[in-house]
C-alpha positions as CSV (number, residue, x, y, z in Angstrom):
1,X,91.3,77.5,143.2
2,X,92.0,81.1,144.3
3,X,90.3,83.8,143.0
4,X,91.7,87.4,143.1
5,X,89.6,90.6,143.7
6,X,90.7,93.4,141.8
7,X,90.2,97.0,142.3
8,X,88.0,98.4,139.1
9,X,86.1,101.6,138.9
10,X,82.8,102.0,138.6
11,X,82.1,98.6,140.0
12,X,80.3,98.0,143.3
13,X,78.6,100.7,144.9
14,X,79.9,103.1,141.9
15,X,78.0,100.8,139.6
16,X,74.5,101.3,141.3
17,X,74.7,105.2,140.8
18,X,71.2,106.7,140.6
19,X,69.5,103.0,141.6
20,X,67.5,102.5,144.8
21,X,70.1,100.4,146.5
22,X,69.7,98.7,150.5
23,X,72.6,99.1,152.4
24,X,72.6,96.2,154.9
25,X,74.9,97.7,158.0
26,X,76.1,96.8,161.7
27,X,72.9,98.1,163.0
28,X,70.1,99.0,160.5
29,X,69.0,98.3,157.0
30,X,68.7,101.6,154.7
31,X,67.2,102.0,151.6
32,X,67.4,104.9,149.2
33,X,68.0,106.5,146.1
34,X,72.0,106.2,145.6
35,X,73.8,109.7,144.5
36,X,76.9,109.6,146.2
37,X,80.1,107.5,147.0
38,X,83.4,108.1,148.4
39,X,86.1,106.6,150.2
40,X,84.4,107.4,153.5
41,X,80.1,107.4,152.8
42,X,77.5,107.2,150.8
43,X,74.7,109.2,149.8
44,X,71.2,108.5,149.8
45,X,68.3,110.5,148.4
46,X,64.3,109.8,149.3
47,X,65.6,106.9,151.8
48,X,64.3,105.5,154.3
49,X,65.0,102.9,158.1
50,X,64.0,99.4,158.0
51,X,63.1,98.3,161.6
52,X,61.5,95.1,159.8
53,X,62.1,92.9,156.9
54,X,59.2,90.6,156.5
55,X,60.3,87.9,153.8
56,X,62.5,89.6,151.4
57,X,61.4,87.7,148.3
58,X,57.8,89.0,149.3
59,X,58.2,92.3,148.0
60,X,58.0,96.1,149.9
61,X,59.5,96.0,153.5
62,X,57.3,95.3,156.5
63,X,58.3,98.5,158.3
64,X,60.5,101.0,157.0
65,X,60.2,104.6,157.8
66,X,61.2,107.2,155.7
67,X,64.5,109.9,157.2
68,X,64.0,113.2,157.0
69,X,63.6,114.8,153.2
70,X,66.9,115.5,151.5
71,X,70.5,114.0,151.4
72,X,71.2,111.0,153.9
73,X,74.7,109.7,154.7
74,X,76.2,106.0,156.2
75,X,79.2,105.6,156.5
76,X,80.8,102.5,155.0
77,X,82.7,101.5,157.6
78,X,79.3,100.5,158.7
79,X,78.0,98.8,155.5
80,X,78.1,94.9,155.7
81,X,76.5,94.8,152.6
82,X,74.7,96.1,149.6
83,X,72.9,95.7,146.9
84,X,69.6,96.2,145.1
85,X,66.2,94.7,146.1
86,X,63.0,93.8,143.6
């Protein structure tokens, strides 16, 4: 059975404006406050590094550090995934 992918705004990253979304990319794991998208980044507000997970159903992150105050960007190129966290 095939399934076909359309393109639709405000779905995907556009739908988690203003949530506190993980971006799961090549490298590191970010977390933050989502206030931008466009074709080439994201923005994040109060975010922060992971360097360590812990289990993920067990609640805050083991070691994240929080970036410097103010706007963050990744570029999506980077992003291997996304989503939000509880």
């Amino acid at each position: 059975m095939k399934r076909i992918v359309e393109d639709v705004s405000d779905e995907g990253l556009e739908s988690l404006l203003g949530e506190r979304v993980t971006l799961f990319c090549s490298a590191y794991i970010y977390t933050g406050k989502l206030t931008g998208v466009n074709e080439t980044c994201v923005r994040l507000d109060s975010a922060s590094i992971v360097y360590e997970t812990g289990e993920l159903s067990s609640g805050p992150w083991k070691d994240a550090q929080p970036l410097p105050p103010g706007a963050w960007y990744v570029q999506l190129s980077a992003v291997e995934s996304f989503g939000i966290l509880k």
